[in-house]
Every structure is written in C-alpha cells, then in structure tokens.
C-alpha positions in Angstrom: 2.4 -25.5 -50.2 5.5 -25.9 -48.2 5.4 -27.4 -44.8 6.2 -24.7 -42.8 3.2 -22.0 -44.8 1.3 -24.8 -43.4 2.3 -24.8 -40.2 1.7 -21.3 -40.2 -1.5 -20.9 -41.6 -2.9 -23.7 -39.3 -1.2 -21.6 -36.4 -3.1 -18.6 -37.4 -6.4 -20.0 -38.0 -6.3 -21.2 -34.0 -6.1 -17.8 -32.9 -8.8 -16.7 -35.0 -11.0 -19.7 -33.8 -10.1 -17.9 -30.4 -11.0 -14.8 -31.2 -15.0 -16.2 -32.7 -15.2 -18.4 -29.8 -15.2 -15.6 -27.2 -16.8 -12.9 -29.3 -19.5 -15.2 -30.2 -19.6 -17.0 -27.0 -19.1 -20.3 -29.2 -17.3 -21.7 -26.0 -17.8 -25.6 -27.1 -15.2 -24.2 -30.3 -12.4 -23.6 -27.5 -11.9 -27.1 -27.4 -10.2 -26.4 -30.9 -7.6 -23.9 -29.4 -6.6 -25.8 -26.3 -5.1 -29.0 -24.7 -8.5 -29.4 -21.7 -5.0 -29.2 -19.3 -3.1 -26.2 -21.3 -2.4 -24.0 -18.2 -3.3 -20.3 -18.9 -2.6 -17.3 -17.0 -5.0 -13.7 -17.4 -3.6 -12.3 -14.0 -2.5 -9.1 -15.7 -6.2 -8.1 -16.7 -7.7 -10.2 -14.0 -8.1 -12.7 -11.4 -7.6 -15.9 -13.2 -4.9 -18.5 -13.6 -6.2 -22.3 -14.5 -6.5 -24.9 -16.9 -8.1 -24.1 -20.5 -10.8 -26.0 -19.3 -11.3 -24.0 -16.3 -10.8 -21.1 -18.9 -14.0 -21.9 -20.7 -15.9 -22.0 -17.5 -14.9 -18.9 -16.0 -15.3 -17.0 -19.5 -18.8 -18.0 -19.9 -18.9 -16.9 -16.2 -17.7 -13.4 -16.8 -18.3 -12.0 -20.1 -21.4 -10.3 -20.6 -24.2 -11.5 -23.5 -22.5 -11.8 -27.0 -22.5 -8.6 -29.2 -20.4 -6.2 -27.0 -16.5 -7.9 -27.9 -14.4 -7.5 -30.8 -10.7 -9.4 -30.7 -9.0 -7.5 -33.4 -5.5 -9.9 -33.9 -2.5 -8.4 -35.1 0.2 -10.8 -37.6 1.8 -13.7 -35.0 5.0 -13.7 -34.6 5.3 -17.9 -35.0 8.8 -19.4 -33.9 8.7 -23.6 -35.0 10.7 -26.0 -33.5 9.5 -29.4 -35.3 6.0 -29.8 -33.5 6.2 -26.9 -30.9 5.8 -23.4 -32.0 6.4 -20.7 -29.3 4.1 -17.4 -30.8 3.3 -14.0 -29.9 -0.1 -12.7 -31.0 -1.2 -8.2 -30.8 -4.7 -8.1 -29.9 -6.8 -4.7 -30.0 -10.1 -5.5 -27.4 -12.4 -3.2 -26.6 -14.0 -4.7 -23.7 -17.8 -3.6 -21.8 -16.9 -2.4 -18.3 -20.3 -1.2 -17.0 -24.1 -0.4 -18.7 -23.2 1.8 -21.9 -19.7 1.9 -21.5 -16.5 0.3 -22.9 -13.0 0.2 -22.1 -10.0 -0.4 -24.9 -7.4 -2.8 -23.8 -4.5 -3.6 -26.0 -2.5 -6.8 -25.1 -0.3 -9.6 -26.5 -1.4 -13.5 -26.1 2.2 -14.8 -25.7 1.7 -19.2 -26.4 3.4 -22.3 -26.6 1.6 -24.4 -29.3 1.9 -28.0 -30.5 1.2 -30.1 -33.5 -1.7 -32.7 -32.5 -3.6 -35.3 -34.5 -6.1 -32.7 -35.0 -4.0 -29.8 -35.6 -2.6 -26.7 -33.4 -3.1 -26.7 -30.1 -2.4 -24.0 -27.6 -0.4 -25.7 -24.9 0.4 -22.8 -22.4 -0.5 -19.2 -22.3 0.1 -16.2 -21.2 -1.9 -13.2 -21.3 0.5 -9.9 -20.8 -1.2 -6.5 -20.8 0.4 -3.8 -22.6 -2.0 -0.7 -22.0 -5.5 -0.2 -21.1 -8.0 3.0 -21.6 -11.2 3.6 -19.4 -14.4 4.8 -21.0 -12.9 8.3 -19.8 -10.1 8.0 -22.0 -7.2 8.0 -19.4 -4.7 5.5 -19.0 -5.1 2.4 -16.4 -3.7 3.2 -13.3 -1.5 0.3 -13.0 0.2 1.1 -16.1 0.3 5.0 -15.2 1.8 4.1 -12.1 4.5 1.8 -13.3 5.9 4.2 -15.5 5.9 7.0 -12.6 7.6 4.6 -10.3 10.5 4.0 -13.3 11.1 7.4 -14.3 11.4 8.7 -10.7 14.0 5.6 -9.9 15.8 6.5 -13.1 16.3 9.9 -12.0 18.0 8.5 -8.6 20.0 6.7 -10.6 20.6 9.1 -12.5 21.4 11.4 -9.7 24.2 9.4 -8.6 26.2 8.6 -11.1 26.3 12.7 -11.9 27.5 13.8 -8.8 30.2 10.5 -8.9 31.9 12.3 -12.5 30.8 15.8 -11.0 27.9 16.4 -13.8 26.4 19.6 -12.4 23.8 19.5 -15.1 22.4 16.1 -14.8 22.8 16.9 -10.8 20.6 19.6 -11.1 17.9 18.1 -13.5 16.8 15.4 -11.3 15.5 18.8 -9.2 12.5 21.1 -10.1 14.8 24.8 -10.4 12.9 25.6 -6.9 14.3 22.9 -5.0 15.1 22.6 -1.8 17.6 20.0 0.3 17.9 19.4 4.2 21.1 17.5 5.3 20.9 18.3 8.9 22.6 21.7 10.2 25.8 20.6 10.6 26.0 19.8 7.1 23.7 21.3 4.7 19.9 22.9 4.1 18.8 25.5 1.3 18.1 25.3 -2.5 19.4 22.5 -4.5 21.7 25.1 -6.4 23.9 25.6 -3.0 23.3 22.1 -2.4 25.6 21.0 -5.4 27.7 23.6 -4.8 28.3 22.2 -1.0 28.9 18.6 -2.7 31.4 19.7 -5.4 33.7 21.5 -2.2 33.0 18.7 0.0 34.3 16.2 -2.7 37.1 18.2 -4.1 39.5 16.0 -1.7 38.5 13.0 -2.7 40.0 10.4 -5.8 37.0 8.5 -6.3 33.3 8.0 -5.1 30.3 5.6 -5.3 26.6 6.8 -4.6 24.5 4.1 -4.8 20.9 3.6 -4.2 18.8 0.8 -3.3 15.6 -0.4 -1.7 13.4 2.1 -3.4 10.0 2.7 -2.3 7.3 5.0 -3.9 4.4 6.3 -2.8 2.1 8.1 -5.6 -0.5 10.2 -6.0 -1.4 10.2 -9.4 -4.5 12.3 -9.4 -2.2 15.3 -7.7 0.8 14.6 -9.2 2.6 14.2 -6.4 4.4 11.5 -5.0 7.1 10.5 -2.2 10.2 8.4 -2.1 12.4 6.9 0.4 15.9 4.7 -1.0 19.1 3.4 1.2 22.2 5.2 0.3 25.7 4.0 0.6 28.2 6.7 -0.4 31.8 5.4 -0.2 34.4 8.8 -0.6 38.0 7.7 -1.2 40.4 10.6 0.0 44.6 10.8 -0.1 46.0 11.3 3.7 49.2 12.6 3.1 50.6 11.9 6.3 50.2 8.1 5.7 50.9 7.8 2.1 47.5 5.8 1.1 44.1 6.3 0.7 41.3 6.3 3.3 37.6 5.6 2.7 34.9 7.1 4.2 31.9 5.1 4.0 28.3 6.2 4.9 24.8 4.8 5.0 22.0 6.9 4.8 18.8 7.3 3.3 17.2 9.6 0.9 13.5 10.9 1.6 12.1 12.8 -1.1 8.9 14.4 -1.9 8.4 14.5 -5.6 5.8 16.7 -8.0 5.3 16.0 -11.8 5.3 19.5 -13.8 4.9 19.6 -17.6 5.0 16.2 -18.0 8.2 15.5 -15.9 8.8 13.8 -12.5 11.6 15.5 -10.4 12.4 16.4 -6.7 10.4 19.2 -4.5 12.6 18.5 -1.7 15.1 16.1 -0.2 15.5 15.1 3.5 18.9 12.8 4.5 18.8 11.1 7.2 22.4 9.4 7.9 22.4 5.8 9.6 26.1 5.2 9.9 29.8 6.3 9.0 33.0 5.3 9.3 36.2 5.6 7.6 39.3 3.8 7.8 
C-alpha cells in the first residue's frame, strides 16, 4: 500500500471515529480525533468556539441521550503536505430540536490535520453551515435571509451599470412592471417606465457616467415577502461645454431608499425614493 492510500485511509477513519463518538456519545474516543488544544469553531450552528477539549465538554453538555443523531460523511477532500493534510469533509445531520421533532442540517467540517505518533490528528476546525431545514420543512432563516439580502444588492448593482451603457431592459427588470419612482418635483415622480424615459433624456448630453452604490442596508421581512433598502449613491455625469472646449463633471451624492416585494420567486423594487445629499460640478 502506497504511503499516501495510507495517509488517506488513516485520514478517513478519524472522521468516522468522529462521527461514532458523538452519535454514540463515546466522548472519551474524541481524544482519537483531536490535539486536547486543537482550536475548533461551531459558531455557524451555534454558540461555541474552544479547544477540542472544551469541545468534548460542551458536547456531552448539549446533545441530548444517544439514539437521536446520525453523521452521514460525504468522501473528504484530503490535500497532504508531508505531515499536515488540510481536508474538507460533507456531512448530512439530522439533528433533535425539541420533543418528537428533528431538524436536517447539511454542513462541511473544513480541518487542518497532522501526522502524530499515534496517527491523524485534527489540529484546527472549522465547522461552516451550508443549509439547514426545520421540522416544518422550510429553510433556516439565516440562510433564507442571506440570499435575499444578495439578490436584492445584485439587482442595485445591476441597476447601475444598465443605466451607465443605457440598457433599458436590465433598467427596467430590477422593477416589478407596477413600479413607481419619487425624485423630488423638480425632477422626477411616476411609474418606473417614465422614470427611464426621464434618465435616457437627462443623459443624452453626457459622454460618460458612473452610478455607483455603496453602504447597503436591508431590512427583511421574510414571512411577507417584503423588504426595504437604503444605499449611498455617487453618480458622476461627464458632459461637453462647448463654449469652453472640455468636459465638465457633475457629481452627485444621494441615496437610494427602496421598498422591495418578492413575487413568483423574484426580489425587485415597489418603489424608489431619492433623496440627494450634495452636487456639484466643475
């Protein structure tokens, strides 16, 4: 047997010598997985980051009688460097959460490992959540509300760089069809439809612009759907002046405040308040 099917066999049966400890609540075997001072971090699925030997004590704290756990372990991904491996284990848990009831959690256990006298060691770890279902069968709400909080800050992207290369359709997209915009009365308030319309005059002068967005903040509402957003703005608007022979730029902060709804599955603006900070253009 070559050294390195070794190494990897030996790296395998660790994580399976994990996976009977805790199910069986063998915690004395968990001195076979880990250096006592191998620090390990479960803050993704809860409050805990320690030592392995701290580990051991606050699993036998918090898990239940044995009978209830199963840690299904996907192939690890095993990358050796002489007597360090860094590997990456899938693991399928369904876990109790309350009298008759059990939630699924899927998750990776991303470790350093090391070759001891007594064979592989987990050296660090690092437990990273990758989705979660409650005895209900919906998604956890972290994870649900991660990937509302991306898509809607995609579409602000999104947003600016159409109206920068004058892409009515992606414009128009990052809008539900009944939208509706308020840029003050001096400038701008009705349905999205006249508000790109309003946009593509207004910048018809111009040789080049820069919408960009920062310091995003999201409030949700998951349960309704709904959600609102408010991000800093700088638009810079390059125009010819004739008169002088060179450009000028017009420079403006601002900030976008949206109210958001999700229909059919997809995140997109109700309505869209802008509130100007400052402007000036030399």
């Amino acid at each position: 047997m070559s050294d390195e099917l070794s190494d990897r066999i030996g790296i395998a049966d660790c994580m399976a010598r994990y996976a009977e400890a805790v199910d069986g609540h063998d915690w004395d075997l968990l001195d076979t997985v880990f250096l006592p001072d191998a620090p390990c971090d479960y803050s993704e699925v809860a409050s805990f980051r320690g030592t392995a030997t701290e580990l051991k004590a606050w699993l036998a704290a918090h898990m239940p009688p044995p009978g209830l756990y199963y840690h299904l372990l996907g192939p690890p991904q095993v990358k050796l460097d002489g007597d360090v491996a860094r590997v990456v284990t899938p693991c399928l848990n369904p876990m109790p959460v309350g009298e008759g009831s059990t939630a699924l959690l899927g998750h990776w256990y991303r470790d350093t490992m090391v070759r001891t006298a007594d064979g592989w060691r987990i050296a660090d770890r690092y437990f990273s959540v990758t989705w979660r279902i409650d005895p209900q069968g919906r998604a956890d709400d972290r994870l649900a509300a991660s990937a509302a909080k991306q898509e809607i800050t995609e579409a602000l992207h999104r947003y600016c760089h159409a109206v920068d290369r004058y892409d009515r359709e992606t414009a128009l997209a990052v809008w539900h069809p009944d939208g509706t915009a308020d840029y003050g009365e001096e400038l701008y308030q009705g349905p999205v439809g006249g508000l790109i319309d309003w946009l593509w005059e207004t910048h018809a002068g111009t040789t080049a612009r820069s919408h960009q967005v920062t310091n995003v903040l999201i409030d949700l509402e998951l349960d309704a759907d709904a959600a609102r957003s408010e991000a800093y703005v700088t638009v810079a608007l390059q125009h010819a002046e004739a008169a002088r022979g060179e450009a000028a730029v017009t420079v403006a902060r601002a900030r976008y405040i949206d109210t958001w709804s999700r229909r059919n599955g997809r995140w997109a603006i109700d309505h869209r308040r802008l509130l100007i900070d400052m402007s000036s253009t030399t």
